[in-house]
N, C-alpha and C positions, 0 to 999 in steps of 0.2 A: 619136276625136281628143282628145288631150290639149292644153289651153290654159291657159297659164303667166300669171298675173297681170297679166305685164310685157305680153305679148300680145295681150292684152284691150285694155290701156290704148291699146296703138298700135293696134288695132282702131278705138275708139273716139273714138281723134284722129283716123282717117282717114277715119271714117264725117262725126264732127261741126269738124272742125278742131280744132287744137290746145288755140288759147285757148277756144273754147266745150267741149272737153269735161269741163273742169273742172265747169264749170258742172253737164253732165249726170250728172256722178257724181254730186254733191249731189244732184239731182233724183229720179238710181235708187233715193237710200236713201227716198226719199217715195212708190214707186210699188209694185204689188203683183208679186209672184215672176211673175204670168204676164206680166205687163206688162215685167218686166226682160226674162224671156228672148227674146220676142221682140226689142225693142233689143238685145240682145248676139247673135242670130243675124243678125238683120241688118249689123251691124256686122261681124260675123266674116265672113259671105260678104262684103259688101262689100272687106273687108282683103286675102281670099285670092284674090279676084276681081283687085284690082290686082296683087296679089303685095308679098311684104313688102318688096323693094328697091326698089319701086318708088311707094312714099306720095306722097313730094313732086311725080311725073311726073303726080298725078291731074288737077291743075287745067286 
């Protein structure tokens, strides 16, 4: 599975909401690669789990 930048980010708004994931991107570049990938797997399941049209129906 290929995942685009852009992807990730709305991954990672859906995972941590929008205003907080700013926050966590900062936080990613403080943590170690095994540590990132888990958060970006979970994020991504979480993403493809809602489906991408579907972000803002999570709440």
């Amino acid at each position: 599975m290929k995942t685009t930048y852009q992807e990730l980010i709305l991954a990672l708004q859906s995972f941590f909401g929008v205003e907080q994931s700013f926050s966590v991107i900062e936080i990613l570049g403080q943590m170690s690669t095994g540590d990132i990938i888990d958060v970006i797997v979970d994020a991504l399941n979480e993403y493809h789990a809602v489906g991408e049209g579907n972000i803002n129906k999570q709440e």
